[in-house]
C-alpha positions as protocol buffer text, in pm:
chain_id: "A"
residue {
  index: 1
  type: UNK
  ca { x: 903 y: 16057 z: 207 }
}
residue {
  index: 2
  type: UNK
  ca { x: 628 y: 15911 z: 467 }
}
residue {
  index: 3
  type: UNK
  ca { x: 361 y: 15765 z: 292 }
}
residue {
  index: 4
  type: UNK
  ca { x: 515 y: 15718 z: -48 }
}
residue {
  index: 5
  type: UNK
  ca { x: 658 y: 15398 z: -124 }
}
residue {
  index: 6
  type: UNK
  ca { x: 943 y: 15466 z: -372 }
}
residue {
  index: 7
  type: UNK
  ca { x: 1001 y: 15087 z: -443 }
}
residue {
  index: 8
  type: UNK
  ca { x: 704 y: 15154 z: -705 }
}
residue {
  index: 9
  type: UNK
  ca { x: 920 y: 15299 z: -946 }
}
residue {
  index: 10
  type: UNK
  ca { x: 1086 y: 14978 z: -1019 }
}
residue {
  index: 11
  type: UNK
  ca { x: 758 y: 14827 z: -1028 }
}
residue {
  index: 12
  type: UNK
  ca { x: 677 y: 14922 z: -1396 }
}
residue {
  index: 13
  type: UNK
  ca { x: 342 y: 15052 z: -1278 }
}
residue {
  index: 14
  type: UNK
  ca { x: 165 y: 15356 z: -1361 }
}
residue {
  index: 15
  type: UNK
  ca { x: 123 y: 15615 z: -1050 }
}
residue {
  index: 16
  type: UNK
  ca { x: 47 y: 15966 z: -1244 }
}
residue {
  index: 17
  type: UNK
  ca { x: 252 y: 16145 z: -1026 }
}
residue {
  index: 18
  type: UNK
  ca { x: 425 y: 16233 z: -741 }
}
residue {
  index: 19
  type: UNK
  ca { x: 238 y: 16267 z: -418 }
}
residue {
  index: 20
  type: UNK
  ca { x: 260 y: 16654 z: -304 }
}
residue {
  index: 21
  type: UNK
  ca { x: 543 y: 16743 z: -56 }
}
residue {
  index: 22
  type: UNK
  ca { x: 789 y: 16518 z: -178 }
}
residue {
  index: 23
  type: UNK
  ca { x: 1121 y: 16748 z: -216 }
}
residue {
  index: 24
  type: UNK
  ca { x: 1418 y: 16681 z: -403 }
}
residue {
  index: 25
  type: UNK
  ca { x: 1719 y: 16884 z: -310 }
}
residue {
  index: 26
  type: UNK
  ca { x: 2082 y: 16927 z: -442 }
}
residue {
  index: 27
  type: UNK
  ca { x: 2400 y: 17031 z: -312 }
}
residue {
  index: 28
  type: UNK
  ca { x: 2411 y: 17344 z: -490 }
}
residue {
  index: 29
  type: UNK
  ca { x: 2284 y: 17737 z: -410 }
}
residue {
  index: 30
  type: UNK
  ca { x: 2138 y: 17997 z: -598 }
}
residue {
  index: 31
  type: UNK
  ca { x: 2420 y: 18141 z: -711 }
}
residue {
  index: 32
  type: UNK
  ca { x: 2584 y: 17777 z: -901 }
}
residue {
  index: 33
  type: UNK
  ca { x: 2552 y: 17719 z: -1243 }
}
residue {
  index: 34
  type: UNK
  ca { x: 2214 y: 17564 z: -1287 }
}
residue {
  index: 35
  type: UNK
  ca { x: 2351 y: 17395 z: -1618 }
}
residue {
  index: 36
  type: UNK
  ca { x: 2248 y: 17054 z: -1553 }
}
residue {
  index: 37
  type: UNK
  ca { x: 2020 y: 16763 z: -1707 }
}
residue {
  index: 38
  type: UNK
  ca { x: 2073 y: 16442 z: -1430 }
}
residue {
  index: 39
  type: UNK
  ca { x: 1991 y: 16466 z: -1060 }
}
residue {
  index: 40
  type: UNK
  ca { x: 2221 y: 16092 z: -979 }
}
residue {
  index: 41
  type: UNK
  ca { x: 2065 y: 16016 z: -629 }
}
residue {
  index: 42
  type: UNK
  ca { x: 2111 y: 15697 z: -406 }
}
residue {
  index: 43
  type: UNK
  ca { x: 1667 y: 15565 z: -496 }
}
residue {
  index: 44
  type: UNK
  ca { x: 1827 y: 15517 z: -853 }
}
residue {
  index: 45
  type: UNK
  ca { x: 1515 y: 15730 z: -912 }
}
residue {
  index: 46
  type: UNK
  ca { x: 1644 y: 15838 z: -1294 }
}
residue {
  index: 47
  type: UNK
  ca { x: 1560 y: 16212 z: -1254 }
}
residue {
  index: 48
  type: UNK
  ca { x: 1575 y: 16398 z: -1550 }
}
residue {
  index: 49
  type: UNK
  ca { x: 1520 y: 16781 z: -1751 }
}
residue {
  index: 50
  type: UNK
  ca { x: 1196 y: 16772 z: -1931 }
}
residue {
  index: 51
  type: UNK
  ca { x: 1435 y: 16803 z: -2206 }
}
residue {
  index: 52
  type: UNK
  ca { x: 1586 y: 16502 z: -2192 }
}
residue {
  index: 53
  type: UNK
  ca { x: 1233 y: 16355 z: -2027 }
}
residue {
  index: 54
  type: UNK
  ca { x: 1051 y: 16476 z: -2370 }
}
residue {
  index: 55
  type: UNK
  ca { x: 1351 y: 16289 z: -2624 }
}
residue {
  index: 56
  type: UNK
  ca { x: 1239 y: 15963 z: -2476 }
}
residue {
  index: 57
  type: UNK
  ca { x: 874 y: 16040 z: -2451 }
}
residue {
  index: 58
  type: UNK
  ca { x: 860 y: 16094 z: -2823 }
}
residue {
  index: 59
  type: UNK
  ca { x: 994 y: 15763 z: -2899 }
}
residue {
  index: 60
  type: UNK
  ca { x: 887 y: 15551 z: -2643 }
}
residue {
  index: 61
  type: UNK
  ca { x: 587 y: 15695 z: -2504 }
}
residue {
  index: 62
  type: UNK
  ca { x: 392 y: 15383 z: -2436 }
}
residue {
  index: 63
  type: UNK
  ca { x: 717 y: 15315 z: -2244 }
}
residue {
  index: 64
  type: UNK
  ca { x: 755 y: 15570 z: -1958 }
}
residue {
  index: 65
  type: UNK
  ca { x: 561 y: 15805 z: -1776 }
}
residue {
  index: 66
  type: UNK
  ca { x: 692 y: 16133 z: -1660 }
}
residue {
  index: 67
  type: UNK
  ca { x: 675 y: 16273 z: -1326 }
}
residue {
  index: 68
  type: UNK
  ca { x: 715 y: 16667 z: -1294 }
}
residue {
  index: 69
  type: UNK
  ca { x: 915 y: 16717 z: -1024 }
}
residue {
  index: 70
  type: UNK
  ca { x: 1099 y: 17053 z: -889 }
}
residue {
  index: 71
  type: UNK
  ca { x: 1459 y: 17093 z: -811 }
}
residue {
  index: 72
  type: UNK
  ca { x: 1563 y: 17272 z: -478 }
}
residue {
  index: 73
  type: UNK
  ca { x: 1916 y: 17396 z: -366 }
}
residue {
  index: 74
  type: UNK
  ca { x: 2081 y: 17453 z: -26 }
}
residue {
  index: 75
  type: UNK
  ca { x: 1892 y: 17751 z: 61 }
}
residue {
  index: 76
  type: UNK
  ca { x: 1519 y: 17546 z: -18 }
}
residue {
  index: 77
  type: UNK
  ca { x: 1485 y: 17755 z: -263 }
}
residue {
  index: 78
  type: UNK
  ca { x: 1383 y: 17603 z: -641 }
}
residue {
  index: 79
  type: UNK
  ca { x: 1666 y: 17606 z: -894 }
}
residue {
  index: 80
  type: UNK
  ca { x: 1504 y: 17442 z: -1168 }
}
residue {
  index: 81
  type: UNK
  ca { x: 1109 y: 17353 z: -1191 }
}
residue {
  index: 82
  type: UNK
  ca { x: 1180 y: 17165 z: -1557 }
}
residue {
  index: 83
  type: UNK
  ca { x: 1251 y: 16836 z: -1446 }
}
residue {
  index: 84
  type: UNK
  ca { x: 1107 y: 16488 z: -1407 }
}
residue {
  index: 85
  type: UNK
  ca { x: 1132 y: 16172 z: -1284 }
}
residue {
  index: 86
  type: UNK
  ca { x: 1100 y: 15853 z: -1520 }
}
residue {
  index: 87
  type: UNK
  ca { x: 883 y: 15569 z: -1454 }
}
residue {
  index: 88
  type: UNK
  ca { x: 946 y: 15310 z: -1689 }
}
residue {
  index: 89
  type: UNK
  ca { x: 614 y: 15104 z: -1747 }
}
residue {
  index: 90
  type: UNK
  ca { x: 783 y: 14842 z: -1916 }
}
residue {
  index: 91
  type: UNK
  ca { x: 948 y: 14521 z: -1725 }
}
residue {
  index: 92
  type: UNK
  ca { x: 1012 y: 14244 z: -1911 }
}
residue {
  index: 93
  type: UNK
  ca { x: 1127 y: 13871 z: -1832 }
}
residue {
  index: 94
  type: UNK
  ca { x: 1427 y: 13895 z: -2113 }
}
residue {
  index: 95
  type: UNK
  ca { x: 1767 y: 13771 z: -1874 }
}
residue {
  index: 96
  type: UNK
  ca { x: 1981 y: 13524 z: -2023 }
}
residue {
  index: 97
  type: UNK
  ca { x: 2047 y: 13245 z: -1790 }
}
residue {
  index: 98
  type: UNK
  ca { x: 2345 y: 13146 z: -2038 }
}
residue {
  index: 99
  type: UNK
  ca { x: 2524 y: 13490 z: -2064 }
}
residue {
  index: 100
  type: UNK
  ca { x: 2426 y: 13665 z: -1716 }
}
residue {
  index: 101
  type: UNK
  ca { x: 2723 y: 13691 z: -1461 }
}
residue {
  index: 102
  type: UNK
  ca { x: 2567 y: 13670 z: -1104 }
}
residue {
  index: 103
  type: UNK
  ca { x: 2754 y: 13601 z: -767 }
}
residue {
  index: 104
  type: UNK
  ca { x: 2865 y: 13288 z: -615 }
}
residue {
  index: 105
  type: UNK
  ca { x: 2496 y: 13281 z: -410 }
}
residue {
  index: 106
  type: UNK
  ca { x: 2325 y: 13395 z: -703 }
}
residue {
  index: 107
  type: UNK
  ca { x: 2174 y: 13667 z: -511 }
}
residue {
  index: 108
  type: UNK
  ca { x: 2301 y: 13929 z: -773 }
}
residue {
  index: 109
  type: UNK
  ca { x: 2315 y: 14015 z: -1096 }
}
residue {
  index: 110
  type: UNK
  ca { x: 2700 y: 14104 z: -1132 }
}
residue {
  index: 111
  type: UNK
  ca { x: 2702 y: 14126 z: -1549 }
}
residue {
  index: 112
  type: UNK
  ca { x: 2349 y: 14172 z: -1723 }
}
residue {
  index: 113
  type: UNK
  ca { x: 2261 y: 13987 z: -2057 }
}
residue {
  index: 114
  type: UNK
  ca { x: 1941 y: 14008 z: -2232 }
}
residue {
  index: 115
  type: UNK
  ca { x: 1751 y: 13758 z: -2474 }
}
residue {
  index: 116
  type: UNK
  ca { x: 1711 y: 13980 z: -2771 }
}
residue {
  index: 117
  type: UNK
  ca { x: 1462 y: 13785 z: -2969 }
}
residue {
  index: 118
  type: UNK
  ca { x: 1241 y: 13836 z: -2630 }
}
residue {
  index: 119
  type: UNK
  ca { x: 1244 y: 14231 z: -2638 }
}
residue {
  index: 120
  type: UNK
  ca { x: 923 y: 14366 z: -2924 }
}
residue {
  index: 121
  type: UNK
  ca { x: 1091 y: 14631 z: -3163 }
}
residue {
  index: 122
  type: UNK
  ca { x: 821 y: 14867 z: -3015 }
}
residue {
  index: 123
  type: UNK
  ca { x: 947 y: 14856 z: -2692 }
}
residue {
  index: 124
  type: UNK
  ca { x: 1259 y: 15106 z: -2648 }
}
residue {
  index: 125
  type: UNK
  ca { x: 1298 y: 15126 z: -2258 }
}
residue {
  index: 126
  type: UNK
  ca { x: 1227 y: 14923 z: -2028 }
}
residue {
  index: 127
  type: UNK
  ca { x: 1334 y: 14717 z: -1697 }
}
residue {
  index: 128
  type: UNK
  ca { x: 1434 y: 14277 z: -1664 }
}
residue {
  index: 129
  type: UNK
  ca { x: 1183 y: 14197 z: -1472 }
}
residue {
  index: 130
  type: UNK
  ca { x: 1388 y: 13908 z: -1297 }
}
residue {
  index: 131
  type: UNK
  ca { x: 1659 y: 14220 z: -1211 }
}
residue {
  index: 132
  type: UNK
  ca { x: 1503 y: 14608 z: -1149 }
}
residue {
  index: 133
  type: UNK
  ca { x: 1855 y: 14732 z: -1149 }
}
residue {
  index: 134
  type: UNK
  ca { x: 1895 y: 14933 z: -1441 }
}
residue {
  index: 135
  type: UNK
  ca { x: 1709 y: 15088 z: -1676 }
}
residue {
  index: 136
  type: UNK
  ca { x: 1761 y: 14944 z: -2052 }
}
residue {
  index: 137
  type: UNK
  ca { x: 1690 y: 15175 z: -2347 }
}
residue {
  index: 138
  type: UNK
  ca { x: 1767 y: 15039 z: -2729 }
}
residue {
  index: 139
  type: UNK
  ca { x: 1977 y: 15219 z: -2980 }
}
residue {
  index: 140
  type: UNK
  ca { x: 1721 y: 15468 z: -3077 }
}
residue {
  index: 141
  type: UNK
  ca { x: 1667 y: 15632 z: -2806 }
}
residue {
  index: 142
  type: UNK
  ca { x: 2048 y: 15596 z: -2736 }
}
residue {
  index: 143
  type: UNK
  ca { x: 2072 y: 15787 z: -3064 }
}
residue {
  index: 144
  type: UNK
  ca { x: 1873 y: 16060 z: -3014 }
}
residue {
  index: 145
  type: UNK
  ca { x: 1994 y: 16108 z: -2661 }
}
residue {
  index: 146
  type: UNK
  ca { x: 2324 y: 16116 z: -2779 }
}
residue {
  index: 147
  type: UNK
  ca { x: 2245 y: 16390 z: -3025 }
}
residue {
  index: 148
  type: UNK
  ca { x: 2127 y: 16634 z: -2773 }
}
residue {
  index: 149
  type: UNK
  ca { x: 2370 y: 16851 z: -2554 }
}
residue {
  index: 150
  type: UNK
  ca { x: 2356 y: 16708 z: -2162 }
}
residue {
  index: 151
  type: UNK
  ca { x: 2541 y: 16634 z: -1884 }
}
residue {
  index: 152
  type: UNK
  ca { x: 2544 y: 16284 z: -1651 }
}
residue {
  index: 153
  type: UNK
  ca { x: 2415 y: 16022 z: -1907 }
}
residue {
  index: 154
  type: UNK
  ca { x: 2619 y: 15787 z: -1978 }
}
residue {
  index: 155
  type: UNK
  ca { x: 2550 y: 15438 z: -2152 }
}
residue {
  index: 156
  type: UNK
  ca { x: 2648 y: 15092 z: -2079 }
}
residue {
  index: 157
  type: UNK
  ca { x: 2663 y: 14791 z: -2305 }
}
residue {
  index: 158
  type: UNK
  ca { x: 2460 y: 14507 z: -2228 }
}
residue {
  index: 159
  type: UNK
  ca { x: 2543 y: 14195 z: -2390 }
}
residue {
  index: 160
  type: UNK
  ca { x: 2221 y: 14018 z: -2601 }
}
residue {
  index: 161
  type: UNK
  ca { x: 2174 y: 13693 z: -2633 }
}
């Protein structure tokens, strides 16, 4: 993607959208079930249908922006022009020194913790600033997520503080 630097998606700033001619393709054709809701790729871009994009937009909408984005297949051709990719806005200093697991060098985060008393109720997705990795969502929109049919979320725990 020349001239696009993809690190700002973990920056938790707002860029309004995708520069034109960026192209995100799948391993599938035409002729595959286009039945899907996650694009997993190796940016940890988290690539989503407006479906699932719009769930999280009603309830944390001063949290993310979405990025329209169009699916292509094998062939180059588009197989699905509802999608989006979610930059979370929100990156917040909340690790817990006292319950984070990192590596022997401390260069890695091996086990994520969170100081819950540091995270506003208004906030329901966001990044640690101190770690990028991951992108942490609270129970609600876990909930409501979890109520609508899709395929490729899944949800791990992260132990509060």
């Amino acid at each position: 993607m020349p001239g696009f630097d993809y690190s700002l998606l973990a920056e938790g700033k707002r860029i309004n959208a995708l520069p034109n001619g960026i192209t995100l393709t799948v391993d599938r054709s035409l002729h595959d079930s286009q039945d899907f809701d996650v694009v997993v790729n190796s940016l940890g871009w988290k690539i989503i249908s407006n479906r699932l994009g719009n769930i999280v937009k009603e309830i944390a909408g001063d949290d993310i922006e979405l990025l329209p984005v169009a699916i292509f297949g094998r062939e180059g051709k588009i197989l699905r022009a509802d999608f989006c990719v979610m930059n979370v806005l929100q990156t917040l200093p909340v690790i817990s020194e006292l319950k984070t697991v990192r590596s022997r060098d401390k260069s890695s985060v091996l086990k994520l913790a969170v100081v819950q008393s540091k995270v506003s109720p208004k906030v329901h997705v966001f990044r640690v600033k101190e770690w990028r990795g991951p992108v942490l969502i609270d129970e609600v929109v876990q909930q409501a997520l979890s109520q609508a049919p899709h395929d490729g979320l899944t949800f791990t725990f992260v132990e509060v503080e």
